[in-house]
TORPA-4810 file (N, C-alpha, C, O; in nm, 3 decimals):
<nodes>
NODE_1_0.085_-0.119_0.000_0.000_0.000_0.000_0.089_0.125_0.000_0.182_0.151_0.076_X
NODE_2_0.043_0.192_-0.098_0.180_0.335_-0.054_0.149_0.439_0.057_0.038_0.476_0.096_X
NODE_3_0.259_0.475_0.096_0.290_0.574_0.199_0.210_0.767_0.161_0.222_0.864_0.085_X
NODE_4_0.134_0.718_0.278_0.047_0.873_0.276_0.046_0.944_0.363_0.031_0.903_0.478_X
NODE_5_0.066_1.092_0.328_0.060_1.198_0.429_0.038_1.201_0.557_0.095_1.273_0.639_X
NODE_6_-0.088_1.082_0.586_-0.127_1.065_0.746_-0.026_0.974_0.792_0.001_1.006_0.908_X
NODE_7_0.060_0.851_0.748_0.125_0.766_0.788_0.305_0.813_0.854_0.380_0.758_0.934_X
NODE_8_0.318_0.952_0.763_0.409_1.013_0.802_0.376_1.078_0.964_0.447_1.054_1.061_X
NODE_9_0.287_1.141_0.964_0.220_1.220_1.049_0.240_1.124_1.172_0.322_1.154_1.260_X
NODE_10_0.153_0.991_1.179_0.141_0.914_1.242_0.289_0.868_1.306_0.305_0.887_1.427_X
NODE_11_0.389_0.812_1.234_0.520_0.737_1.262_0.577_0.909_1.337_0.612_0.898_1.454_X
NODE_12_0.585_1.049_1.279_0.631_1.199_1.356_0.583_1.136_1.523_0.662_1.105_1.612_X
NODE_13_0.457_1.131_1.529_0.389_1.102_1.674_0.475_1.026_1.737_0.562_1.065_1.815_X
NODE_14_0.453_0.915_1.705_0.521_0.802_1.746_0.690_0.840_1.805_0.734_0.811_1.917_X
NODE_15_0.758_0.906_1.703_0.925_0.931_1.776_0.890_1.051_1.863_0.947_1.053_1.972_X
NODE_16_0.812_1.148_1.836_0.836_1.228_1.935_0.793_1.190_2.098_0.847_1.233_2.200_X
NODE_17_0.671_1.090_2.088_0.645_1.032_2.197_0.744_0.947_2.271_0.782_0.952_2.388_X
NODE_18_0.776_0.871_2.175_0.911_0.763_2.217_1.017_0.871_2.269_1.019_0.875_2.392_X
NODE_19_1.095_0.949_2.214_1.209_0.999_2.226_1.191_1.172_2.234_1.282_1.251_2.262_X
NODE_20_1.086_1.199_2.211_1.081_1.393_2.223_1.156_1.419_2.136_1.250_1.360_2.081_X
NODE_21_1.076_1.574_2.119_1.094_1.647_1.985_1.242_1.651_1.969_1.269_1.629_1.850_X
NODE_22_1.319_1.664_2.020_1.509_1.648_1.993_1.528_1.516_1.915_1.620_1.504_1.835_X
NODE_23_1.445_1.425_1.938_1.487_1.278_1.837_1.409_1.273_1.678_1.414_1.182_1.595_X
NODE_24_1.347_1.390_1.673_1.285_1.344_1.512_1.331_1.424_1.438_1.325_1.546_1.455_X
NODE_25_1.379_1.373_1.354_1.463_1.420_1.246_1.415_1.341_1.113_1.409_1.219_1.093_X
NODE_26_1.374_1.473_1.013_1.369_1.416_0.874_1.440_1.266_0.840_1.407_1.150_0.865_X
NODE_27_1.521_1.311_0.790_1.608_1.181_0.787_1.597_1.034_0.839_1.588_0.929_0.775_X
NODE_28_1.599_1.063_1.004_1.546_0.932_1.065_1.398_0.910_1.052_1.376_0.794_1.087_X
NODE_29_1.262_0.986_1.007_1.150_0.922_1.022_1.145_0.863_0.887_1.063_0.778_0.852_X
NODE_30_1.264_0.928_0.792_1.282_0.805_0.627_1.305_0.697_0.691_1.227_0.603_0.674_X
NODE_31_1.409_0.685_0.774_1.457_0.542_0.783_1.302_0.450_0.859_1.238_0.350_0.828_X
NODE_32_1.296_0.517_0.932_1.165_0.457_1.039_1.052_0.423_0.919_0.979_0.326_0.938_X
NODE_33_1.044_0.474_0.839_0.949_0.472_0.710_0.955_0.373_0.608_0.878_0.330_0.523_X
NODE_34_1.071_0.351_0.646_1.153_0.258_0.489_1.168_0.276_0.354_1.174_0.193_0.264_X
NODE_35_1.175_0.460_0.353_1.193_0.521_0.257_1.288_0.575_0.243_1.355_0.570_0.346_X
NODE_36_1.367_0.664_0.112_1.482_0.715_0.186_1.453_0.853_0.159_1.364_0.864_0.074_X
NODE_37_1.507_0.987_0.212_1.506_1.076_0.280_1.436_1.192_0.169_1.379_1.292_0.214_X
NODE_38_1.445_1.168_0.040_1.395_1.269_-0.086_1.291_1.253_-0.088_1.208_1.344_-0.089_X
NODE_39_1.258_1.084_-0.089_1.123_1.099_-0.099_1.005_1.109_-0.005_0.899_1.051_-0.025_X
NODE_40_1.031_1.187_0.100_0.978_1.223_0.227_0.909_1.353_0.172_0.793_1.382_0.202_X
NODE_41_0.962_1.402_0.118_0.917_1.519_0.013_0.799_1.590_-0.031_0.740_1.698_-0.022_X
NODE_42_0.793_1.450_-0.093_0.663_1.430_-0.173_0.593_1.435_-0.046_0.490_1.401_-0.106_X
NODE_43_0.547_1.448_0.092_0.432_1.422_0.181_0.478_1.570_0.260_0.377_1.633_0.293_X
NODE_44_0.584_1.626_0.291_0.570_1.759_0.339_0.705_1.816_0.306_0.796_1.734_0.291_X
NODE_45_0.732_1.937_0.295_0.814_2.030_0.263_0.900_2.022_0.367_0.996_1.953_0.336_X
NODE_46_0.903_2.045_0.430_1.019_2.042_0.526_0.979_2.008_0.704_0.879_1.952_0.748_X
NODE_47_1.065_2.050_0.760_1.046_2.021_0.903_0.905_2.114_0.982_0.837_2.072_1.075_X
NODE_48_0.894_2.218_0.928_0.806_2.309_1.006_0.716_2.254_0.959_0.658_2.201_1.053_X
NODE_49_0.641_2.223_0.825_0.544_2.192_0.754_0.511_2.043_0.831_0.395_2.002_0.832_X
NODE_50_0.602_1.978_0.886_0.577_1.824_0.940_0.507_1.887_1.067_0.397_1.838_1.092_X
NODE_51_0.545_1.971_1.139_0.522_2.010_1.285_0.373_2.079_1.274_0.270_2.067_1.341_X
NODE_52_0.399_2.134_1.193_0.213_2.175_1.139_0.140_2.070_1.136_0.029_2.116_1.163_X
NODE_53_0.128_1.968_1.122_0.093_1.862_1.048_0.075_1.767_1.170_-0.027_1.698_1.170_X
NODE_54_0.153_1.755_1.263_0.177_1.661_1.370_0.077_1.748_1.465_-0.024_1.694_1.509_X
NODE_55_0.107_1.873_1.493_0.029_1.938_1.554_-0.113_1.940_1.572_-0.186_1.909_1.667_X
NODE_56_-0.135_1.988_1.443_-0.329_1.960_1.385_-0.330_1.797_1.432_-0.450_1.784_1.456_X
NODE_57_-0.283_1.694_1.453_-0.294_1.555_1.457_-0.317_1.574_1.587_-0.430_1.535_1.617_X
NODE_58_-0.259_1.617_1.673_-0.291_1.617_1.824_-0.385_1.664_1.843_-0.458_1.583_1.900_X
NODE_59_-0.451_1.798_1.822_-0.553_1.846_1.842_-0.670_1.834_1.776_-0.766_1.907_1.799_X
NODE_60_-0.668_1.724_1.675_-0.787_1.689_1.618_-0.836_1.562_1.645_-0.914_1.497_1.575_X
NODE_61_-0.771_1.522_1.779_-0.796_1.432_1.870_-0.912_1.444_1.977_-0.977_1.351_2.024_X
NODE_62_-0.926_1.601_2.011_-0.973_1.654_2.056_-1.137_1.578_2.020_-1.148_1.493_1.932_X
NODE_63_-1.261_1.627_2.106_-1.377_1.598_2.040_-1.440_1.704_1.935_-1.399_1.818_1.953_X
NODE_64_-1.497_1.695_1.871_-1.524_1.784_1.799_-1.580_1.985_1.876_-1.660_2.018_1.964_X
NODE_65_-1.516_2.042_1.814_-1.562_2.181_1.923_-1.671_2.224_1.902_-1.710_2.265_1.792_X
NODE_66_-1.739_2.221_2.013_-1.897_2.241_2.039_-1.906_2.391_2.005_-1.818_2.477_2.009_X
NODE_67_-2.051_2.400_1.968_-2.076_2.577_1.978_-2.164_2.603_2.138_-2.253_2.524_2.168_X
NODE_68_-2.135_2.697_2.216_-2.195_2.728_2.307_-2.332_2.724_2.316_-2.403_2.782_2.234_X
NODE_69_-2.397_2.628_2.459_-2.521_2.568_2.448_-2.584_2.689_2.500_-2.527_2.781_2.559_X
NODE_70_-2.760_2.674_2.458_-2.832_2.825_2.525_-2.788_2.849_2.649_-2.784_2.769_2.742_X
NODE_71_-2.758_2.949_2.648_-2.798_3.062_2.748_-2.635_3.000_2.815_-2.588_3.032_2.924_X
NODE_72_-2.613_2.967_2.779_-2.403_2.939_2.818_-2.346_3.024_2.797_-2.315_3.043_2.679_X
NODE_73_-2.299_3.129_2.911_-2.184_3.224_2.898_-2.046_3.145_2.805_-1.986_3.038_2.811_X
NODE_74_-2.042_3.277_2.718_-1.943_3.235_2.627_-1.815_3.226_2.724_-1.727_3.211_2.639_X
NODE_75_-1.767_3.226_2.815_-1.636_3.287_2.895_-1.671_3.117_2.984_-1.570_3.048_2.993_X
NODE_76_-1.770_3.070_3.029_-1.755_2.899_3.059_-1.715_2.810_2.935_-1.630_2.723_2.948_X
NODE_77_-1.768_2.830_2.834_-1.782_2.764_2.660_-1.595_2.792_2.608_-1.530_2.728_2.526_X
NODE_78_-1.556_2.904_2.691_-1.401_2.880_2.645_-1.302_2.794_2.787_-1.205_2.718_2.778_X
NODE_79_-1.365_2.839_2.892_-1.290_2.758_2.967_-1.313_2.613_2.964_-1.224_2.534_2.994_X
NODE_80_-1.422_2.580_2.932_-1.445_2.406_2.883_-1.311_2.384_2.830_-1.214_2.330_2.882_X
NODE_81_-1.330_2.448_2.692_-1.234_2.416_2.546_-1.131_2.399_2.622_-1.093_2.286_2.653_X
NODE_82_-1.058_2.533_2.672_-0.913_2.534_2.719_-0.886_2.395_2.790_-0.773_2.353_2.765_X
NODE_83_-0.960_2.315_2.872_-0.958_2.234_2.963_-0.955_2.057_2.881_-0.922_1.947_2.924_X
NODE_84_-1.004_2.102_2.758_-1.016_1.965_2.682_-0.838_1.979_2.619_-0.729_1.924_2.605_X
NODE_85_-0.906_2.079_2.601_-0.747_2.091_2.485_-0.583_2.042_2.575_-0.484_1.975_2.543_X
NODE_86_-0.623_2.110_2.683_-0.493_2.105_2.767_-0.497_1.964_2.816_-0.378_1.941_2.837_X
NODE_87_-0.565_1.856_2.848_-0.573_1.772_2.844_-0.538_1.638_2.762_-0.507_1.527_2.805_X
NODE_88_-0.552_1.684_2.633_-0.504_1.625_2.496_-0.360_1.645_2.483_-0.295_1.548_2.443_X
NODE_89_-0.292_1.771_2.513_-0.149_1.818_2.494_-0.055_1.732_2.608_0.065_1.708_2.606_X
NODE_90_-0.135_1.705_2.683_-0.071_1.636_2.807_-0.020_1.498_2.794_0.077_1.438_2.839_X
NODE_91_-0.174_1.451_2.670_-0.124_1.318_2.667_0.005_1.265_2.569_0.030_1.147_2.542_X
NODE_92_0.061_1.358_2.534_0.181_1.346_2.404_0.337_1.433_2.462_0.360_1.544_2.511_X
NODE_93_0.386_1.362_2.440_0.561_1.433_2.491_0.556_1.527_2.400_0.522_1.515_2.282_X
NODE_94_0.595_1.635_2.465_0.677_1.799_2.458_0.551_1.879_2.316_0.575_1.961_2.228_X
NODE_95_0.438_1.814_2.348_0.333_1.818_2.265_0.359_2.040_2.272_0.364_2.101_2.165_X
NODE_96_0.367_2.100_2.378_0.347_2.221_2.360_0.461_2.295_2.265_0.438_2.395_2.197_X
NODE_97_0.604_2.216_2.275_0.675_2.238_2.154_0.679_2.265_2.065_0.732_2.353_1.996_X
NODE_98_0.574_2.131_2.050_0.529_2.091_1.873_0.411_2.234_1.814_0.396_2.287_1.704_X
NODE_99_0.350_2.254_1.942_0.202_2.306_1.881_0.264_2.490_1.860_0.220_2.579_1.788_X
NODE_100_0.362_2.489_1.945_0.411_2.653_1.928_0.492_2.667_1.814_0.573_2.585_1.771_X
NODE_101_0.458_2.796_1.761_0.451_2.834_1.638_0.393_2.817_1.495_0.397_2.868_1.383_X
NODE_102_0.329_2.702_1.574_0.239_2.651_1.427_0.127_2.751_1.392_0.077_2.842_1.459_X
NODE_103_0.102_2.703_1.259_-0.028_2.817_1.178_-0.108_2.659_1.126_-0.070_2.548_1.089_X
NODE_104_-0.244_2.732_1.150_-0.342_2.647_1.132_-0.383_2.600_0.984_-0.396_2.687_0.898_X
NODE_105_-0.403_2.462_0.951_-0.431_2.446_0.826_-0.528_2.480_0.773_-0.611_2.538_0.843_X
NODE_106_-0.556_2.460_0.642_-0.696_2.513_0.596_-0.838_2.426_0.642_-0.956_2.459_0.644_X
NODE_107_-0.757_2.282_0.682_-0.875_2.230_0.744_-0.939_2.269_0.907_-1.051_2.249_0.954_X
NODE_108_-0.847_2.318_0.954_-0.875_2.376_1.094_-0.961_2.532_1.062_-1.047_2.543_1.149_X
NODE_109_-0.963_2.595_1.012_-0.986_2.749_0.947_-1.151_2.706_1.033_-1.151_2.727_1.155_X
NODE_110_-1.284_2.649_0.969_-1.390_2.640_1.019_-1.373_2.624_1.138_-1.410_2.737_1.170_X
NODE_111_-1.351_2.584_1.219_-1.431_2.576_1.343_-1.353_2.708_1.405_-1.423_2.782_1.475_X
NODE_112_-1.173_2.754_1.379_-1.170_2.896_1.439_-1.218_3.023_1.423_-1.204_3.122_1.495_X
NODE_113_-1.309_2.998_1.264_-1.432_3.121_1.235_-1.496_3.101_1.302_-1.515_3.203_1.368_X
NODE_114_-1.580_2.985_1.353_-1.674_3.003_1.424_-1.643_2.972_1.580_-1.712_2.911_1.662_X
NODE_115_-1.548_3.020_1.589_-1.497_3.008_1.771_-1.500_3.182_1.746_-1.570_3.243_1.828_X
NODE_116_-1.433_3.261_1.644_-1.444_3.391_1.664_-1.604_3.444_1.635_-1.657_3.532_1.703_X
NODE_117_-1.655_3.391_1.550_-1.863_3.421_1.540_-1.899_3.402_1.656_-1.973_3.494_1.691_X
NODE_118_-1.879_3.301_1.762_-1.971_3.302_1.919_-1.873_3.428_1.978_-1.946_3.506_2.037_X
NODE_119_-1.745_3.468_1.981_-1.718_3.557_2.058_-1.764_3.715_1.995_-1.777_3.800_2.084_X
NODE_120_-1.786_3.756_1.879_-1.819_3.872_1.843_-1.961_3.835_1.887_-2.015_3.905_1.973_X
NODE_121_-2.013_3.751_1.843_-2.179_3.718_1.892_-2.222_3.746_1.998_-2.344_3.757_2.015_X
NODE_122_-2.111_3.768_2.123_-2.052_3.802_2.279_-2.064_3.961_2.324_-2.095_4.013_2.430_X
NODE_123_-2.022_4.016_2.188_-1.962_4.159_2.227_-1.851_4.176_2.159_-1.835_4.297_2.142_X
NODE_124_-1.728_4.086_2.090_-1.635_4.145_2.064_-1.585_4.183_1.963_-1.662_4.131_1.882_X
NODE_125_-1.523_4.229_1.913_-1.463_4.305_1.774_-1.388_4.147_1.738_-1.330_4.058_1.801_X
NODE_126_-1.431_4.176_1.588_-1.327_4.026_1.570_-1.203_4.020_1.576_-1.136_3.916_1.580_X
NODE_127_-1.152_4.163_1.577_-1.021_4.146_1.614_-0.961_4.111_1.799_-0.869_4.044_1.847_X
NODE_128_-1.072_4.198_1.857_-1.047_4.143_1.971_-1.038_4.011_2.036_-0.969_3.966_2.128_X
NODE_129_-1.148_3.954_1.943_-1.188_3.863_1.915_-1.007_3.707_1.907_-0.971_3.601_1.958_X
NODE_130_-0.976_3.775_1.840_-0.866_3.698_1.751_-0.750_3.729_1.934_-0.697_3.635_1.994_X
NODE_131_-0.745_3.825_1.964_-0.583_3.869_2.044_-0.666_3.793_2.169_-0.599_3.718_2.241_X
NODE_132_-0.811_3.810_2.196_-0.813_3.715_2.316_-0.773_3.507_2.290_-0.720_3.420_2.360_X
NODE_133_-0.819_3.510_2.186_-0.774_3.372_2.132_-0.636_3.334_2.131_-0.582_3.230_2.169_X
NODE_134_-0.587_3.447_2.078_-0.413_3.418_2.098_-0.351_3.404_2.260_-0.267_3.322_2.296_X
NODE_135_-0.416_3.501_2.340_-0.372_3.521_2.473_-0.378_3.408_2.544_-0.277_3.357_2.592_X
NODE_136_-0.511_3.351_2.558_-0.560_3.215_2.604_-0.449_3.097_2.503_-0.384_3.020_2.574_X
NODE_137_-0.436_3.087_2.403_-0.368_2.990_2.366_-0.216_2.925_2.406_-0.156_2.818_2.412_X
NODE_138_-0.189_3.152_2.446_-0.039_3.138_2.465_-0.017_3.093_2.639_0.081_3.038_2.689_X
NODE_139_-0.131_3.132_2.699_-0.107_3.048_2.838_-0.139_2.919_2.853_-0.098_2.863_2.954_X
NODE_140_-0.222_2.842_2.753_-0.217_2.685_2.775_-0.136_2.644_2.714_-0.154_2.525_2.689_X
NODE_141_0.015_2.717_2.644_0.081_2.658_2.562_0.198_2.678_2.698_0.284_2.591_2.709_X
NODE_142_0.196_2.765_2.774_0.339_2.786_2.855_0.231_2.691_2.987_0.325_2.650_3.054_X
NODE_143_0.157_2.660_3.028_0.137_2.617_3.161_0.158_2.486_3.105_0.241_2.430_3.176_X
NODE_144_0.105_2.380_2.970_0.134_2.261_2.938_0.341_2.269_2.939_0.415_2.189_2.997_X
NODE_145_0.368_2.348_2.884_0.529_2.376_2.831_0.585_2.342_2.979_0.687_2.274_2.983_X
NODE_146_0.517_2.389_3.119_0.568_2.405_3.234_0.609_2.269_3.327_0.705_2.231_3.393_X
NODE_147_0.411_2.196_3.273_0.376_2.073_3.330_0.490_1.964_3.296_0.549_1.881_3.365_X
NODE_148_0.496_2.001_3.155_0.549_1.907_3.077_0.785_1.881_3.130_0.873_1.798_3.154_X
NODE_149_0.765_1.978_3.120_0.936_2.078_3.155_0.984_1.975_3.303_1.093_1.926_3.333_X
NODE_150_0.841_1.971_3.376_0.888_1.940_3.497_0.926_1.770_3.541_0.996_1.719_3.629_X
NODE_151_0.829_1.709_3.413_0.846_1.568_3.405_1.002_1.528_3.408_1.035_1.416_3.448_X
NODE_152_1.078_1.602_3.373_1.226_1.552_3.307_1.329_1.636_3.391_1.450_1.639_3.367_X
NODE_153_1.255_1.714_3.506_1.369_1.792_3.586_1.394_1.709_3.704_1.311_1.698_3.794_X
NODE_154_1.520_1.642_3.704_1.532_1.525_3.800_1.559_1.577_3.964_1.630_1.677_3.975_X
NODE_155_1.512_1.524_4.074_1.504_1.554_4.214_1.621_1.616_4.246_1.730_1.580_4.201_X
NODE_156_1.603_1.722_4.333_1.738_1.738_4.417_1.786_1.684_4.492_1.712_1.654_4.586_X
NODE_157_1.932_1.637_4.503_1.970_1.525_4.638_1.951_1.616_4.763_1.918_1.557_4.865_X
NODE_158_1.967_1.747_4.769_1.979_1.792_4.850_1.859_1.898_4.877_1.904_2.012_4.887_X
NODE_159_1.706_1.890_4.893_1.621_2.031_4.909_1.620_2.148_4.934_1.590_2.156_5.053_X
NODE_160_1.631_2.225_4.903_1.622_2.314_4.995_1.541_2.342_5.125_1.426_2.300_5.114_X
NODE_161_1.565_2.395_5.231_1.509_2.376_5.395_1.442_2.456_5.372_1.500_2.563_5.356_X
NODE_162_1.275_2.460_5.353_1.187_2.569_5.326_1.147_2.654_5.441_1.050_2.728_5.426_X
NODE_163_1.242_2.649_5.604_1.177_2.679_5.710_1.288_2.821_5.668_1.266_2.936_5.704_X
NODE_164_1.389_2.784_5.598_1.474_2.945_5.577_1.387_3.042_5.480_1.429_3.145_5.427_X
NODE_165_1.258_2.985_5.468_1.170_3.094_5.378_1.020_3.084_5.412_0.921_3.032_5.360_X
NODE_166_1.052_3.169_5.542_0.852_3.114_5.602_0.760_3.146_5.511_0.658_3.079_5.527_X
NODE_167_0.756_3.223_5.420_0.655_3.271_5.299_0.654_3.190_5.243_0.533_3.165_5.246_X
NODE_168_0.722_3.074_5.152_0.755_3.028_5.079_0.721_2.882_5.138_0.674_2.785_5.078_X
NODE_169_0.755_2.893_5.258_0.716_2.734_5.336_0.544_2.764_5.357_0.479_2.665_5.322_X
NODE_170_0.474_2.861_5.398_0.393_2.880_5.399_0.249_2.842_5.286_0.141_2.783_5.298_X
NODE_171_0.329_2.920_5.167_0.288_2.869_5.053_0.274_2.755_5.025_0.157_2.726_4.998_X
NODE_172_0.376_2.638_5.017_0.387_2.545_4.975_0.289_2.420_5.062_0.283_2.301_5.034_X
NODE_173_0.221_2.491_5.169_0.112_2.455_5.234_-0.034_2.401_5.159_-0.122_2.315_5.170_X
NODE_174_0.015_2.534_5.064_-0.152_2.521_5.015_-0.164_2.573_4.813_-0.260_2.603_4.742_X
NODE_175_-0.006_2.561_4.785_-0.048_2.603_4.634_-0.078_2.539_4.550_-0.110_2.582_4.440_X
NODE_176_-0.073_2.371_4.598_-0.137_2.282_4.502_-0.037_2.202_4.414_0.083_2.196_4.443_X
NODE_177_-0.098_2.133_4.290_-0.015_2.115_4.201_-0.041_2.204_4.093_-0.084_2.319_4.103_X
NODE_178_-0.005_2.126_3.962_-0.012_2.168_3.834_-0.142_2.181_3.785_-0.141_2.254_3.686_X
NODE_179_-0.281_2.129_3.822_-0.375_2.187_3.771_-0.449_2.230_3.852_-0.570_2.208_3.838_X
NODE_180_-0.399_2.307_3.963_-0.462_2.431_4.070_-0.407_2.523_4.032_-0.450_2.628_4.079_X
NODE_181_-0.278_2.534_3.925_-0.190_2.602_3.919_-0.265_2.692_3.749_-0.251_2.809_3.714_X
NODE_182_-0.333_2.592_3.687_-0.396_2.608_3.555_-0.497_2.678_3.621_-0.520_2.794_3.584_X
NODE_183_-0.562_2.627_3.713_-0.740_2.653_3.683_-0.744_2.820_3.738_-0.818_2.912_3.702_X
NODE_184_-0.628_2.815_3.844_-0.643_2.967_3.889_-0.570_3.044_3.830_-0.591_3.165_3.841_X
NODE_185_-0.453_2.992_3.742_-0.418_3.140_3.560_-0.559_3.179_3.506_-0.608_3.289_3.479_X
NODE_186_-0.611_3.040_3.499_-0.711_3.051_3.421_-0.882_3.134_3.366_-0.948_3.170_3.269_X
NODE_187_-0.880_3.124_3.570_-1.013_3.194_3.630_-0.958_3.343_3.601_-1.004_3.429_3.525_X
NODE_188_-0.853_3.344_3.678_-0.730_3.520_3.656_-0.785_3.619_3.465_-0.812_3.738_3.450_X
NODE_189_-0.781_3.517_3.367_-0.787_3.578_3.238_-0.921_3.563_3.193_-0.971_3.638_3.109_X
NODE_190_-0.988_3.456_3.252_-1.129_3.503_3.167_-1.189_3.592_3.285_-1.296_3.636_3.242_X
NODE_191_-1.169_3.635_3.407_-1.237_3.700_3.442_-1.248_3.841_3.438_-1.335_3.920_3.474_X
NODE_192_-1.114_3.855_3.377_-1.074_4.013_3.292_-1.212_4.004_3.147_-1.304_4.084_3.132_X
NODE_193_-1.184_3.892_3.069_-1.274_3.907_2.960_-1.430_3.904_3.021_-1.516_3.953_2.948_X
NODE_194_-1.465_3.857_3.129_-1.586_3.850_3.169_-1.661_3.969_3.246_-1.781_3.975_3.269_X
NODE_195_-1.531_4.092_3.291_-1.562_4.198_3.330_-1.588_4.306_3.194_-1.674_4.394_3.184_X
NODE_196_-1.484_4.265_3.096_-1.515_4.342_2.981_-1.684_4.318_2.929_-1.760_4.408_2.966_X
NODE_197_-1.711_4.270_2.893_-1.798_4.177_2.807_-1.936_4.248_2.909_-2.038_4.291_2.855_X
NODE_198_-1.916_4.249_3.047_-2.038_4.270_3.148_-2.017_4.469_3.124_-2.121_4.521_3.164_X
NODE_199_-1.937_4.553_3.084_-1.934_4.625_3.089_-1.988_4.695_2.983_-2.054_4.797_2.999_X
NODE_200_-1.956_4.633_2.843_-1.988_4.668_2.738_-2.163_4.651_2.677_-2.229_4.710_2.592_X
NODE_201_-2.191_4.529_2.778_-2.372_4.532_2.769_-2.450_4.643_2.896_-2.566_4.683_2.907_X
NODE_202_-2.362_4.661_2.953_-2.380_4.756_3.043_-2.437_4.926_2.994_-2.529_5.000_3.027_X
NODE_203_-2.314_4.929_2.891_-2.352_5.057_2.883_-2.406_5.053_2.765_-2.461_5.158_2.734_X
NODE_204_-2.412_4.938_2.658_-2.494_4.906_2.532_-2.456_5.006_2.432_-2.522_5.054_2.339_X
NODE_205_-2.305_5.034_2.481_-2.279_5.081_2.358_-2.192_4.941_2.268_-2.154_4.846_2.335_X
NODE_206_-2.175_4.942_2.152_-2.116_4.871_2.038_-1.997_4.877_2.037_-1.957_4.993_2.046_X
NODE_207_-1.879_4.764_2.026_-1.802_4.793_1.996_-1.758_4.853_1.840_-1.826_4.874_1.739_X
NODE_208_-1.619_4.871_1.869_-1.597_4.984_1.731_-1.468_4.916_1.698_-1.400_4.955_1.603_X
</nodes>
């Protein structure tokens, strides 16, 4: 059967899971392929174009993205999302790597028009529209980047004595882990967008 675009995609997954993004290399997913390295070509242009590609694969793992049910504040309808998504990124090595810097394919394009149609539908300018999308993206891309960072930072033989930092020992009482650490970035930024949004029906003027 010949070798297709998804099978590349598929075997990318596979080494970066096995070995993280430092082990996949053009070259070696020919060999892993049983092709040799030109004709890798023919299925994507180069390395960034693979990472595009691997990327959309992770997140179209995802379930399909719902449109906000009646009378569902749009600002719960994104913290859902954020919460699926970050979930999916979790399950794949150095997955936030992969997904930063990527640009969305043309098959992804629908559902982020209509993630920006429920938020202007909200109140917002579509451009605003767009920089809150980016903002939110760029903090589930550094809190997964963080989660992920920490898997591979090996123990100290020696701790530090947290009683030489009563604030700090204090803290460490009650700050949780890694997804107490998400949910309250999280509550922190939509509740900026949720004060906007209450302000702007407030005074019923339009945005501009």
């Amino acid at each position: 059967m010949p070798l297709t675009r998804d099978d590349v995609v598929r075997a990318a997954v596979e080494v970066i899971d096995e070995r993280g993004l430092a082990g996949l290399t053009l070259r070696g997913l020919a060999t892993r392929l049983g092709i040799s390295a030109p004709a890798l070509y023919w299925h994507v242009t180069d390395k960034r174009h693979l990472l595009d590609l691997v990327a959309e694969h992770v997140l179209a793992q995802l379930p399909a993205r719902r449109a906000p049910a009646p009378g569902e504040p749009v600002v719960d309808w994104l913290a859902d999302g954020l919460r699926v998504r970050r979930a999916a990124m979790l399950a794949h090595r150095d997955s936030a790597l992969v997904v930063a810097g990527n640009r969305p394919t043309e098959d992804a394009m629908p559902a982020i028009d209509a993630t920006v149609a429920a938020l202007t539908g909200a109140g917002l300018t579509p451009g605003e529209s767009v920089r809150v999308l980016t903002a939110l993206g760029s903090f589930l891309l550094g809190d997964v980047l963080e989660t992920q960072a920490a898997l591979d930072r090996p123990v100290p033989d020696t701790p530090a004595d947290p009683r030489a930092h009563p604030h700090l020992e204090a803290a460490a009482a009650d700050m949780g882990g890694d997804d107490e650490r998400f949910e309250d970035g999280l509550s922190l930024m939509l509740e900026g967008l949720r004060a906007r949004l209450a302000a702007r029906a407030a005074t019923g003027v339009a945005p501009v």
